[in-house]
C-alpha positions as CSV (number, residue, x, y, z in Angstrom):
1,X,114.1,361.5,201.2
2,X,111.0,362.1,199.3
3,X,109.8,366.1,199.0
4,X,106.4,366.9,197.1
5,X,105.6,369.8,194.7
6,X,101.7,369.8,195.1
7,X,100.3,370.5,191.8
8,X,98.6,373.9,193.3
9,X,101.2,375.1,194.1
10,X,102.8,375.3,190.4
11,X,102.9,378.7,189.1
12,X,100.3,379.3,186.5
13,X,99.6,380.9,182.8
14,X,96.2,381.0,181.1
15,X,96.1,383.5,178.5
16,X,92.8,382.0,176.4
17,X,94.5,379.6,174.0
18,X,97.0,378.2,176.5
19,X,96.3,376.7,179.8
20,X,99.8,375.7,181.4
21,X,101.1,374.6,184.7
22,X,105.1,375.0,185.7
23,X,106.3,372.8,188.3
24,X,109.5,375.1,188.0
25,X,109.9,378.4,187.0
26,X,109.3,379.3,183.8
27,X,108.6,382.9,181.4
28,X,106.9,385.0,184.0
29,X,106.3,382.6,186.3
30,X,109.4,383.1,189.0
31,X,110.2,381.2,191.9
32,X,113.8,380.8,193.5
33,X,112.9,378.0,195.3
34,X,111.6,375.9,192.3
35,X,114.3,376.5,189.4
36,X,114.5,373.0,188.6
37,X,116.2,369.8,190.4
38,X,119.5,368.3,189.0
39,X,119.8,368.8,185.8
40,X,115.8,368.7,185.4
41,X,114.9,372.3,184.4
42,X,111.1,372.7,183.2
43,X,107.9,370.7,183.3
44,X,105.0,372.5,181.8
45,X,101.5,371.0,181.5
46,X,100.3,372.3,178.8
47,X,96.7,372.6,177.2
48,X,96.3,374.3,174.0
49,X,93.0,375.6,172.0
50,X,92.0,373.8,168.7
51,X,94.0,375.4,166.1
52,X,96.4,377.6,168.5
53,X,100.0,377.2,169.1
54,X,103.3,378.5,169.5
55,X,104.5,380.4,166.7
56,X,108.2,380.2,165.4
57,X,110.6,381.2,168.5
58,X,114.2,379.8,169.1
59,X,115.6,377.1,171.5
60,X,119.4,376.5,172.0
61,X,121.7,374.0,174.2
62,X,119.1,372.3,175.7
63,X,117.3,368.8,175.4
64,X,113.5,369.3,175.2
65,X,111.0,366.7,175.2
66,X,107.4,366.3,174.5
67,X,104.3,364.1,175.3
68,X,101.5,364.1,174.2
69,X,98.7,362.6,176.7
70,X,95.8,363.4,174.4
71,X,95.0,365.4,171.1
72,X,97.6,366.2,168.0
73,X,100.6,368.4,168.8
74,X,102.0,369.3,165.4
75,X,105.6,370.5,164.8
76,X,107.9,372.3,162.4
77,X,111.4,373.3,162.8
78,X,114.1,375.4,160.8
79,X,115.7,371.9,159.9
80,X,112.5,371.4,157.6
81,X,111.0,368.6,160.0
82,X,107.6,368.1,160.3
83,X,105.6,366.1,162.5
84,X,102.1,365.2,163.8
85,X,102.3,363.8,167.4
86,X,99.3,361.4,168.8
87,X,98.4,361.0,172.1
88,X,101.0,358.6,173.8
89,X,103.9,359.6,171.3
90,X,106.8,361.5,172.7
91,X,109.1,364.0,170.8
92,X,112.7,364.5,171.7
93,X,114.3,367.7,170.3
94,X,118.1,368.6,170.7
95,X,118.1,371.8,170.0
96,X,122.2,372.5,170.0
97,X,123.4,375.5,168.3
98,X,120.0,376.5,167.6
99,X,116.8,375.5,166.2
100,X,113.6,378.0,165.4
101,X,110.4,375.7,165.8
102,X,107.0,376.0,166.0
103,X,104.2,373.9,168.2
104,X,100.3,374.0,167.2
105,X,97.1,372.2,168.3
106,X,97.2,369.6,164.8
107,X,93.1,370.0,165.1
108,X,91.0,372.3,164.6
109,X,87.8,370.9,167.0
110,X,89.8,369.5,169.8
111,X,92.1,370.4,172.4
112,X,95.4,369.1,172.5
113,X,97.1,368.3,176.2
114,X,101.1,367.6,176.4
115,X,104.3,367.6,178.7
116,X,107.4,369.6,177.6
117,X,110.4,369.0,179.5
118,X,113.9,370.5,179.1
119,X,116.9,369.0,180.5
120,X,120.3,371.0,180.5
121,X,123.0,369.3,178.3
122,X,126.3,368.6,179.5
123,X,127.7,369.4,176.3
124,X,126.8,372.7,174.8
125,X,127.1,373.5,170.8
126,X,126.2,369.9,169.6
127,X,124.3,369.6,165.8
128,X,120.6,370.6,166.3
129,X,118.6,367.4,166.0
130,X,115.0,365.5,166.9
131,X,113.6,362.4,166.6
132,X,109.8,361.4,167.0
133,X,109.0,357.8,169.3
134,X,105.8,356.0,168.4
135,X,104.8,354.5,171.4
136,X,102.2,351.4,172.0
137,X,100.4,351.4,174.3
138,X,101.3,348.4,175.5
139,X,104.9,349.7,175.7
140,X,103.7,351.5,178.7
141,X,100.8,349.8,180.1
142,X,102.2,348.6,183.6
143,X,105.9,348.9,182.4
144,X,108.6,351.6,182.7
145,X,109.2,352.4,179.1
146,X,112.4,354.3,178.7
147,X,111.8,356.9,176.3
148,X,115.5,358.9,176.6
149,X,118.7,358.4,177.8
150,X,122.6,359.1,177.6
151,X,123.2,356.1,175.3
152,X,119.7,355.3,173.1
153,X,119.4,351.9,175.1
154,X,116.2,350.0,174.8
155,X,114.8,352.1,171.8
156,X,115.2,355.3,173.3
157,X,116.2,358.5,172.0
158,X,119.4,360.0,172.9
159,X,119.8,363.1,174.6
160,X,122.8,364.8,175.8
161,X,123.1,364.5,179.3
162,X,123.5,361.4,182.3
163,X,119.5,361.3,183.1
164,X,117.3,358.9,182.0
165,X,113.4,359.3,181.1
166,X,110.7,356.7,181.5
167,X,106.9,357.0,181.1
168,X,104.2,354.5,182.5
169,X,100.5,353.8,182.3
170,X,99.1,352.5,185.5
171,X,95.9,350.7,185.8
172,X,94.6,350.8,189.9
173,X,97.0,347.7,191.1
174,X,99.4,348.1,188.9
175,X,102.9,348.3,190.7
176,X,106.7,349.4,189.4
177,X,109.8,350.0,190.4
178,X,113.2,351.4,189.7
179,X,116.6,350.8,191.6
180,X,118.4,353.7,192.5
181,X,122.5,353.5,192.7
182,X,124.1,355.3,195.4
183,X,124.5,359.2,194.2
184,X,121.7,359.4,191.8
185,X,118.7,361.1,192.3
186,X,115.0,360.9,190.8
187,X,112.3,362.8,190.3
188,X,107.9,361.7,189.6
189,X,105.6,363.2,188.0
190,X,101.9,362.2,187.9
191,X,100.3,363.6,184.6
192,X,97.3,361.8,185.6
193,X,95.6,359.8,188.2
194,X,96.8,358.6,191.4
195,X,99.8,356.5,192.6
196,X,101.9,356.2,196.3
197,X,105.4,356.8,195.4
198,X,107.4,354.1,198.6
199,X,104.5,354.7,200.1
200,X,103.9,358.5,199.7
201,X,100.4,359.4,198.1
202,X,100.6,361.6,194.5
203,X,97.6,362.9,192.9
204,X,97.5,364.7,189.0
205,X,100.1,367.2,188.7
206,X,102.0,366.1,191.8
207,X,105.4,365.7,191.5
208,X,108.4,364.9,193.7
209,X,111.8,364.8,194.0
210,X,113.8,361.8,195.5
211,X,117.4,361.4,197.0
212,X,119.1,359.0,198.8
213,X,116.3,356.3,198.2
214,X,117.7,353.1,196.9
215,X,114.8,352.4,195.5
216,X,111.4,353.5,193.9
217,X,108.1,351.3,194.1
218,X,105.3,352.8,192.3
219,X,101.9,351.7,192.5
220,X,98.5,353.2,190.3
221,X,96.0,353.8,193.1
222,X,93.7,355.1,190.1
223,X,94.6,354.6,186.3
224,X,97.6,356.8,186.0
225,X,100.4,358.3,183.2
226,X,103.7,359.0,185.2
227,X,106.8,360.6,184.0
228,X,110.0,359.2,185.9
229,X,113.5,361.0,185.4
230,X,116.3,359.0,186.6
231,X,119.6,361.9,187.3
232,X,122.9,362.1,188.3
């Protein structure tokens, strides 16, 4: 069973600096149908104003992770990390017992456009911790590239929970696909472009949630970035 979140029908902020989507409730935005799936609890497309940004503001027990799909997203954290994030990178921050960061357009002329996701640990009170991903683009171009998972496997970063994260860039054509064991669950998210997800069409900001498919086939009907989460 496939069932589609339409991208207008996110809840919305747009206070000047910040432009953001939430495919599940999030800060003011409140929905009781849309609180997350599985263990999957926030997508936020985010578009932020040359030289704004989050100021410093806590995180705890949860596993957030970042993309950047064009721009420089700069970090800084209470651990004393820094970090500039290009467009393709990906961020994955555990933030544990708790963590006081900050997120900021990294340029001053242009705008900077990034995922965050959180995913809810299945551990709580672990050390604080990040780790940065420096992805090529041919990592991604046409492949799955797993970016986290439970156990680090094929360069990914490690997060704290049974769910595994993949992103793709699909050129029109392009096709993938990703088993599914009996029990586990997925969900898609197009970040750009156009793909049919077993057949189903998704367009930019689209997302969907899949159960008891044994499969997922994939294919760019436009040139396309896709976040897959793979969930118990």
């Amino acid at each position: 069973m496939i069932t589609v979140r339409r991208s207008a029908d996110r809840g919305k902020t747009n206070i000047g600096w910040l432009n953001s989507r939430h495919t599940f409730s999030f800060s003011r935005y409140y929905d009781p149908e849309h609180m997350g799936f599985r263990s999957l609890r926030v997508i936020n497309d985010d578009k932020v104003s040359p030289g704004a940004g989050f100021g410093r503001h806590p995180h705890r027990d949860m596993e957030i992770i970042s993309w950047v799909l064009s721009g420089e997203l700069a970090h800084e954290d209470s651990t004393g990390s820094k970090a500039v994030l290009q467009a393709g990178h990906v961020q994955r921050m555990s933030a544990g017992t708790g963590i006081v960061h900050a997120e900021f357009n990294g340029s001053s002329t242009e705008p900077v456009h990034f995922l965050q996701i959180w995913i809810e640990p299945d551990t709580l009170g672990i050390e604080p911790r990040f780790e940065d991903l420096t992805i090529a683009p041919e990592e991604v171009q046409g492949k799955l590239r797993l970016v986290a998972s439970p156990d680090g496997r094929d360069g990914s970063s490690v997060i704290q929970q049974d769910a595994s994260v993949y992103i793709s860039a699909l050129a029109e054509g392009d096709e993938v696909a990703l088993p599914l064991a009996e029990g586990r669950h997925a969900w898609v998210q197009v970040a750009a472009g156009a793909i049919t997800l077993n057949g189903q069409g998704l367009q930019t900001g689209d997302g969907a949630a899949v159960s008891g498919e044994t499969v997922l086939n994939i294919r760019g009907t436009a040139k396309s970035d896709i976040l897959l989460f793979e969930l118990a």
